[in-house]
MIRO-590793 format. One record per residue (C-alpha): x, y, z; residue number from 0. Coordinates in pm, 1 decimal, decimal comma, m for minus. Layout:
N
+----------+----------+----------+-----+
:       xx :       yy :       zz :  nr :
+----------+----------+----------+-----+
:        X :        Y :        Z : NUM :
...
+----------+----------+----------+-----+
//
This chain:
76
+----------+----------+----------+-----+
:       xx :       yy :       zz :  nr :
+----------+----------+----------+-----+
:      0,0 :      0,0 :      0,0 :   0 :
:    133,9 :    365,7 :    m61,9 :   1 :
:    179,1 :    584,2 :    231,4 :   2 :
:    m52,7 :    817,5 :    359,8 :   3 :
:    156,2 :   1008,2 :    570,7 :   4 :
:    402,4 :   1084,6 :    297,3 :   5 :
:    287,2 :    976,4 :    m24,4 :   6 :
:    559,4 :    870,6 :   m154,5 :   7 :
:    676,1 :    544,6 :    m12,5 :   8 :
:    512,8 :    196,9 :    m36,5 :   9 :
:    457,2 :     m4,6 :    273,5 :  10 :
:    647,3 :   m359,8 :    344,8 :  11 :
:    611,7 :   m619,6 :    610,8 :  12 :
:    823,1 :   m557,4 :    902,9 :  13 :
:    820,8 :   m487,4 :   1266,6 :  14 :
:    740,5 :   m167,5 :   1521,9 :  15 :
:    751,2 :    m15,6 :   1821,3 :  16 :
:    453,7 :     71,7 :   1995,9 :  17 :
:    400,9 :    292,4 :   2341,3 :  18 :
:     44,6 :    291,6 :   2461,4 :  19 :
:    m34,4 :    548,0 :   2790,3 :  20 :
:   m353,9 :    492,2 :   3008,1 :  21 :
:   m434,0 :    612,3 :   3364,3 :  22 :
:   m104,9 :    688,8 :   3475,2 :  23 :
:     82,3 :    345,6 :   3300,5 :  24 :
:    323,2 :    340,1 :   3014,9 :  25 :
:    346,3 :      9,0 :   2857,8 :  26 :
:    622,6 :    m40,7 :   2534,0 :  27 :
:    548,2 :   m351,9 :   2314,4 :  28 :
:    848,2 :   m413,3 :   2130,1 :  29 :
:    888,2 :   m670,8 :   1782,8 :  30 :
:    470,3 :   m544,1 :   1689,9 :  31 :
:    457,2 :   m692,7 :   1335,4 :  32 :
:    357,1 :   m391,1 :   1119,0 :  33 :
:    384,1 :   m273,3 :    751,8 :  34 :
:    641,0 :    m37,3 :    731,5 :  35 :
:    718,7 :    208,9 :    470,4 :  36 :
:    987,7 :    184,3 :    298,1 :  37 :
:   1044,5 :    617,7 :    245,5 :  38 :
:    952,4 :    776,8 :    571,8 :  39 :
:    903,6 :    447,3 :    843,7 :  40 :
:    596,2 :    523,3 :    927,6 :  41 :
:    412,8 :    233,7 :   1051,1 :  42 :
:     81,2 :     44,7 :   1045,9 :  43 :
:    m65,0 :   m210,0 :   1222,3 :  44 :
:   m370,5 :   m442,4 :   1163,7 :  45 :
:   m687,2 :   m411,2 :   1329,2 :  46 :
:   m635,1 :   m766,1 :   1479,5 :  47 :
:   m290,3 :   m683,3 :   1613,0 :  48 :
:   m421,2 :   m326,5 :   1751,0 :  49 :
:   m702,6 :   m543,2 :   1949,5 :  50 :
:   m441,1 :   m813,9 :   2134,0 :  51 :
:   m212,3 :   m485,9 :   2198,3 :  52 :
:   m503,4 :   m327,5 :   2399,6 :  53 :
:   m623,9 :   m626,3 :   2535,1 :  54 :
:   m263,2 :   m689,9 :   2661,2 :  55 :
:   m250,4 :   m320,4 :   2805,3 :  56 :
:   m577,6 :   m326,2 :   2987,0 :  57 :
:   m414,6 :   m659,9 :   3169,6 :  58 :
:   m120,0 :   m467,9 :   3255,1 :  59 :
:   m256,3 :   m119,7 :   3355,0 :  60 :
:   m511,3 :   m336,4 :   3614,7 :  61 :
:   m213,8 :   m521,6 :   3723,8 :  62 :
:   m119,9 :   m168,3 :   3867,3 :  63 :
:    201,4 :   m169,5 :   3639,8 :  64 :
:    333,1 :    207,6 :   3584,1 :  65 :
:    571,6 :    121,7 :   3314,7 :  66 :
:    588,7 :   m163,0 :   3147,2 :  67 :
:    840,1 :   m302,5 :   2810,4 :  68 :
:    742,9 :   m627,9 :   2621,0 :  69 :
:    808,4 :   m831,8 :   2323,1 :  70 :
:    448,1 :   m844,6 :   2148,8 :  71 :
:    504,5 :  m1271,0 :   2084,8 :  72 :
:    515,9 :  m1291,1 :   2431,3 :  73 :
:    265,6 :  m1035,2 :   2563,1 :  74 :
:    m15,7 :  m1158,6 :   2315,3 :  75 :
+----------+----------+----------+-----+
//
């Protein structure tokens, strides 16, 4: 897919950061498969991987962590 963000790269199958912030909690998944473009880095994720990395967050934020850093294989 083309980029929206800066229209002139194409997207390809890699991996991401991603920092999610709720109530007070900062939890880092790390290794979030994503597609990548290939100009500018942005990245996207599916709408199946956004769901497991808020499902996963909700876990940890009522597990009273304030900051948290996982691999996505092993936090899904």
């Amino acid at each position: 897919m083309k980029c929206v963000i800066c229209k002139h790269g194409n997207t390809v199958e890699g991996t991401t950061t991603v920092t999610l912030e709720k109530d007070g909690s900062t939890i880092v998944f790390k290794n979030v498969p994503a597609l990548v473009c290939d100009n500018c880095g942005e990245a996207y994720v599916t709408d199946a991987i956004s769901r497991k990395l808020l499902e996963s967050a909700r876990e940890i934020v009522k597990s009273g962590a304030e900051v948290d850093v996982r691999h996505f294989e092993s936090a899904a």
